[in-house]
N, C-alpha and C positions, 0 to 999 in steps of 0.2 A: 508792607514790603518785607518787613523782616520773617512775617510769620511766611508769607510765598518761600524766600530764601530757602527755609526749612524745610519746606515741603520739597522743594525743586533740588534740595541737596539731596533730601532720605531717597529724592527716586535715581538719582544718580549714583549713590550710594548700591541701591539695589538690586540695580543694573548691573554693575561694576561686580556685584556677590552674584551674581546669575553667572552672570558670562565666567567666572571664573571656575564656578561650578563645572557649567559645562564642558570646558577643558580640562576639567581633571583627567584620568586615565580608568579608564573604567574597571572595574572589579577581578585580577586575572579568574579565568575559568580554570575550575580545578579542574584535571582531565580526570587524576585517579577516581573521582567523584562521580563524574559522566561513565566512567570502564564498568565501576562497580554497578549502576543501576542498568547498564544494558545486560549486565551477566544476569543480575537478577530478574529483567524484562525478557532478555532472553529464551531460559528457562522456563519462567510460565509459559511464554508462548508456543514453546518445544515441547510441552506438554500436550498440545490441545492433540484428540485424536477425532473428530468429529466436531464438524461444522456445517453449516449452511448460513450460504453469502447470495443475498439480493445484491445485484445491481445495474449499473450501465455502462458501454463501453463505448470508445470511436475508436475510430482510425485518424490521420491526419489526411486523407482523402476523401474524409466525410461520411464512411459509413458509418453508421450508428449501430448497437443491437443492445438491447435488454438480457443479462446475463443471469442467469438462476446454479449456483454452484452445492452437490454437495458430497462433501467427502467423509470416507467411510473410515473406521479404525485401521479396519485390514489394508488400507490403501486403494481401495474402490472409489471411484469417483461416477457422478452421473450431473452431467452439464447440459443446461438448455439454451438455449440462443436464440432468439429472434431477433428480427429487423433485416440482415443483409440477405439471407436469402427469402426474398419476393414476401409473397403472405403466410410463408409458413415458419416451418423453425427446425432446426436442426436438432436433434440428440445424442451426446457423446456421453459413453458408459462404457466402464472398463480401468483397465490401469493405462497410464504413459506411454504402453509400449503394446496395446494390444487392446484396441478398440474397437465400440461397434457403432457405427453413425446411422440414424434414422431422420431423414428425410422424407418428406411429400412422396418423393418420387420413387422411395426404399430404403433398402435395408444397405451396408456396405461394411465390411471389415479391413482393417486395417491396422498397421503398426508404426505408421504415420501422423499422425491427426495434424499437428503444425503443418505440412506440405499438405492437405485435402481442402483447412482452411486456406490457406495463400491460394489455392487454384477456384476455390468456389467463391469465394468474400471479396479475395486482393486487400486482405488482413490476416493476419495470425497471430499466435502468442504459443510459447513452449508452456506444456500443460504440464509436465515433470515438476518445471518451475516454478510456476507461479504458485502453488497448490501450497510452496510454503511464502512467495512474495508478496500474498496478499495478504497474507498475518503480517507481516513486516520482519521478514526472517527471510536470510541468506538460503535457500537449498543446502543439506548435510552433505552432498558427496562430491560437488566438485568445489576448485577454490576462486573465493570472491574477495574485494576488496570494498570498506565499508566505510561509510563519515555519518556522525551521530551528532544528534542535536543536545543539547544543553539537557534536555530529562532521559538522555541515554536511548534512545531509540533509532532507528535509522533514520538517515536522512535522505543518502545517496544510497544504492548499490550498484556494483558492478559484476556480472555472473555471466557467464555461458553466450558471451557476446553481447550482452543486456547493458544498459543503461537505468538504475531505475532512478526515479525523484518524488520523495514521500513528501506531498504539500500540506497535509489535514491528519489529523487521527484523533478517531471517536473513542470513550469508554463504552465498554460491553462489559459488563458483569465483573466490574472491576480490572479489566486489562487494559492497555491501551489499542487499539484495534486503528489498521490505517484507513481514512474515511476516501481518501485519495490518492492517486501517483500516477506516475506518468514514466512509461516502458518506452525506450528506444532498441534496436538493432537494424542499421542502417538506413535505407528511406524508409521502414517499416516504424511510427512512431502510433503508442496504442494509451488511452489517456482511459482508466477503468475507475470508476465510484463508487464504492461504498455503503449503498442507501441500508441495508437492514442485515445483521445477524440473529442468528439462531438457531439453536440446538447446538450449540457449544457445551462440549463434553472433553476433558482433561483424563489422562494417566491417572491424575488424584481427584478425581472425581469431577462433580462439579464445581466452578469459578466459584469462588463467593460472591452472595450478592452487594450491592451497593446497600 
């Protein structure tokens, strides 16, 4: 009996040291901590000038398309898209403001590309933007407002009417790269993934490796 006593006190005892644990107040988060490592996450990533991004996209009204992105130093980009339209796939080459789209059906230019997708898909995404969103980087020229997570990177943004929400981020060649997010602008909601980078090329060269 005595020796149960003991036992049944040490676990009440234990108990008692958990729970009060758990009430403690958790660790404050240093902010100037989290400031410093986005400036510094930042910056690499303000570096890159060449990339290529695999991956996949939806809409919230179910379209799906397989995404191929890649962008150029000088600001050239050339985008493949499959899935929404039909069996074929679309290609966007050019800059932002001054595109050439090839489809199945031809050739078309334009200085639109957001307004060509919303009319051919009934999805879209601003192309200006994303080109730095999907590095996990704010657009330089207009102004956003930002919330970072604990290793300094973004979590939210908010840009150019945009909503974004970074859920995942992978390492590539020692950077933090976002594996996920998810872009709102009104009923317009576009959930893009991640799957593969490549040919990533910086101002200073190349990233170092792991």
């Amino acid at each position: 009996m005595i020796r149960l006593r003991i036992v049944r006190g040490a676990a009440v005892a234990l108990l008692a040291l958990c729970s009060a644990c758990a009430n403690l107040p958790s660790a404050p988060v240093d902010q100037a901590q989290i400031d410093a490592r986005w400036r510094a996450h930042r910056d690499e990533l303000a570096a890159i000038t060449h990339f290529e991004l695999n991956g996949r996209a939806a809409s919230r009204l179910g379209v799906k398309a397989d995404l191929r992105w890649q962008q150029f130093e000088d600001g050239h980009f050339n985008i493949r898209i499959a899935g929404p339209f039909g069996a074929g796939a679309v290609a966007i080459d050019g800059t932002p403001h001054d595109v050439e789209i090839r489809t199945k059906d031809g050739t078309e230019h334009t200085n639109d590309p957001q307004a060509w997708l919303l009319q051919r898909a009934g999805w879209t995404f601003p192309i200006d933007g994303l080109r730095w969103w999907v590095l996990g980087l704010p657009a330089p020229d207009t102004a956003a407002q930002i919330e970072l997570d604990a290793q300094g990177r973004l979590a939210t943004l908010t840009q150019d009417g945009w909503t974004l929400n970074y859920g995942d981020y992978q390492q590539v060649l020692n950077l933090d790269l976002p594996r996920r997010f998810e872009a709102r602008n009104g009923q317009i909601t576009l959930k893009l993934i991640a799957d593969e980078w490549h040919d990533i090329e910086t101002s200073r060269g190349h990233p170092p490796s792991s």
